[in-house]
C-alpha positions as CSV (number, residue, x, y, z in Angstrom):
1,X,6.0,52.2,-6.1
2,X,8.4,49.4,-7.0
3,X,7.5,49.7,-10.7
4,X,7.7,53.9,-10.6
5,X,11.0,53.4,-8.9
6,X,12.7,50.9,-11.1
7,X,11.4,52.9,-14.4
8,X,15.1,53.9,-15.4
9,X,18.3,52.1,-14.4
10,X,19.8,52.5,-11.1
11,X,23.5,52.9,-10.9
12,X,23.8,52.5,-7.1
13,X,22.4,53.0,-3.5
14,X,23.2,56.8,-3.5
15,X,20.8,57.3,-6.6
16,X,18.2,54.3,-5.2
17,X,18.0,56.5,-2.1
18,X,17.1,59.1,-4.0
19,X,14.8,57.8,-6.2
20,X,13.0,56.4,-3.4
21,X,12.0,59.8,-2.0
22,X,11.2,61.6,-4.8
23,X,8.7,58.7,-5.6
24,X,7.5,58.6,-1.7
25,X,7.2,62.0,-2.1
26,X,5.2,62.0,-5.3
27,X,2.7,59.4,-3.9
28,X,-0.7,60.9,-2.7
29,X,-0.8,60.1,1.1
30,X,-4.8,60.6,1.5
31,X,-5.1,56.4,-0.4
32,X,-1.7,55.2,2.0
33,X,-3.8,57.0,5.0
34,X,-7.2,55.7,4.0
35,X,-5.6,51.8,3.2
36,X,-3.3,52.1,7.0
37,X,-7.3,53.3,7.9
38,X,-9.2,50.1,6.2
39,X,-6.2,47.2,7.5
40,X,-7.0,48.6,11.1
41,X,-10.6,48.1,10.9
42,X,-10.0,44.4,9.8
43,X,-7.5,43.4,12.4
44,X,-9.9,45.0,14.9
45,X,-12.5,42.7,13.3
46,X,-9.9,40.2,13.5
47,X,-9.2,40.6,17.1
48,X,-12.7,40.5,17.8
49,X,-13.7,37.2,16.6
50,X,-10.7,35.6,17.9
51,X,-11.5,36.9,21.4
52,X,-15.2,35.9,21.2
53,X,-14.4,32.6,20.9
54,X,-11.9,32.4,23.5
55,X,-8.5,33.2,22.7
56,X,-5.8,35.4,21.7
57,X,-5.2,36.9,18.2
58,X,-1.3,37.0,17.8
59,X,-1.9,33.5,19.0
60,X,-3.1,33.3,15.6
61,X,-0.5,35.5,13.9
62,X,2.4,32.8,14.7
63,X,0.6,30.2,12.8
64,X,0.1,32.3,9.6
65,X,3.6,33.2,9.9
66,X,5.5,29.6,10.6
């Protein structure tokens, strides 16, 4: 998206702004749907394991985070 939106110079936010929705709006929404889909399925997966051995996974979110 960054690359589509920065194709041409941008003269300020007014024209960013708008160049930002008519490249959200040009992105096909079934692949953003389907990746949101997949990175759900891998924290559940995440969430999972952590639990199984005992503990709590945004436990483990604050150490990839620090």
């Amino acid at each position: 998206m960054q690359e589509k939106v920065y194709q041409t110079h941008i003269a300020n936010i007014d024209e960013l702004k708008h160049r930002l929705v008519q490249v959200w709006a040009e992105l096909d929404h079934r692949h953003i749907a389907a990746d949101i889909g997949q990175r759900r399925r891998r924290l559940n997966a995440c969430d999972s394991c952590v639990k199984a051995q005992g503990g709590y996974f945004d436990q483990h979110l604050r150490w990839i985070y620090m």
